[in-house]
DRENDO-1510 file (C-alpha; in Angstrom, 1 decimal, always signed):
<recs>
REC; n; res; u; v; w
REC; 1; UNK; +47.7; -75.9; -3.4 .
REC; 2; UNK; +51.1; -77.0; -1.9 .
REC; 3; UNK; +54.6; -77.7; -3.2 .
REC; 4; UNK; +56.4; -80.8; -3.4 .
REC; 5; UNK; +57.3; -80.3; -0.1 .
REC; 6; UNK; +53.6; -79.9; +1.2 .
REC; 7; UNK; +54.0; -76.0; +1.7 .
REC; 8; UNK; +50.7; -74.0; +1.1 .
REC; 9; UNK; +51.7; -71.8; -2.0 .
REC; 10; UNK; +50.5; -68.6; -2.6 .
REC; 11; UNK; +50.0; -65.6; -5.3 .
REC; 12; UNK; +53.7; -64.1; -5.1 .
REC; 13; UNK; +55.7; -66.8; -3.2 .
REC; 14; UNK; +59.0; -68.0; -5.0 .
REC; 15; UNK; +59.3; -71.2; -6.6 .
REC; 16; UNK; +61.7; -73.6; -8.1 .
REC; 17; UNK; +61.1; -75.4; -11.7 .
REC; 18; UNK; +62.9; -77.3; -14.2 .
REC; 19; UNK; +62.9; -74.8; -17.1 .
REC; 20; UNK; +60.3; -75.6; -19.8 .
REC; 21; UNK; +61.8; -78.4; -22.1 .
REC; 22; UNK; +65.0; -79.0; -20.0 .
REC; 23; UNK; +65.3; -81.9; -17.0 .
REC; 24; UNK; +68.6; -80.7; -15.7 .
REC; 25; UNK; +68.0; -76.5; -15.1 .
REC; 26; UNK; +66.2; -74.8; -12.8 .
REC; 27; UNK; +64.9; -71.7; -12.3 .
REC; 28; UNK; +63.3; -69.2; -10.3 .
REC; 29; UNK; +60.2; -67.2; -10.9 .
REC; 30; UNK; +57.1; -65.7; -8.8 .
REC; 31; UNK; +53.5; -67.6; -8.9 .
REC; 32; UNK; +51.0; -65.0; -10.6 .
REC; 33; UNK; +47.7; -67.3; -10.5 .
REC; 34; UNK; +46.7; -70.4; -10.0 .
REC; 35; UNK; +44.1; -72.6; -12.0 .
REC; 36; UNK; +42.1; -75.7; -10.8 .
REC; 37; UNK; +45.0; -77.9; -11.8 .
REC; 38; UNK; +48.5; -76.0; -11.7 .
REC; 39; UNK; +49.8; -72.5; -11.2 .
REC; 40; UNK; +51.4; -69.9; -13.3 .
REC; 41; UNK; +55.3; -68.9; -12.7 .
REC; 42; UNK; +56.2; -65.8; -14.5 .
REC; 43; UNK; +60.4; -65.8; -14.9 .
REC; 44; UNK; +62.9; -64.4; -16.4 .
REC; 45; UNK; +65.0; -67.1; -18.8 .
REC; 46; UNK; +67.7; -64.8; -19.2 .
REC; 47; UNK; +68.7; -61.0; -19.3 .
REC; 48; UNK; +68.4; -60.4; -22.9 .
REC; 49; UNK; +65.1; -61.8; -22.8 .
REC; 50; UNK; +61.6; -60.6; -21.8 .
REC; 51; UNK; +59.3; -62.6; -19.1 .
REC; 52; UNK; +58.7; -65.6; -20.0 .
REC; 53; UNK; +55.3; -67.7; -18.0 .
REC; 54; UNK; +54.2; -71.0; -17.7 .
REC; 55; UNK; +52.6; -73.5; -15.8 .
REC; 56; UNK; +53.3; -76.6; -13.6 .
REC; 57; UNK; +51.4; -78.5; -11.6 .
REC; 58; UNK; +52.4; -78.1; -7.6 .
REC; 59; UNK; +54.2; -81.0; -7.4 .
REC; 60; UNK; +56.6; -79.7; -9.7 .
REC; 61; UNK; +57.9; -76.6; -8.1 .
REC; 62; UNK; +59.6; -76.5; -4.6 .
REC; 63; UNK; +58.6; -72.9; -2.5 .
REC; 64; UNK; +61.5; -70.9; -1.1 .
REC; 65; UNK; +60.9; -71.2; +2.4 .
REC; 66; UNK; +62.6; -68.3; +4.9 .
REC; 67; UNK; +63.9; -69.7; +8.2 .
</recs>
């Protein structure tokens, strides 16, 4: 699968997502697994509360690329 960006994501790369629900936040989390469709970000949404997961489809994340 690859990002919006057309990186090749993989099991443990960063991402950044619009948080669940909201169109104007985003977050960072780690890809656990990926599905036919989308992949699975596991994030914290804050730090009072526990992980949180959920799924996108590639096109809606963005990798964190190192230079």
């Amino acid at each position: 699968m690859k990002d919006v960006f057309g990186n090749k994501l993989e099991v443990g790369d960063t991402v950044a997502f619009n948080e669940p629900g909201y169109t104007y936040r985003l977050c960072t989390g780690s890809v656990v697994k990926f599905t036919p469709q989308k992949l699975l970000i596991q994030w914290w949404k804050d730090n009072h509360n526990p992980e949180e997961e959920t799924y996108k489809f590639p096109t809606q994340v963005a990798k964190k690329v190192e230079s």
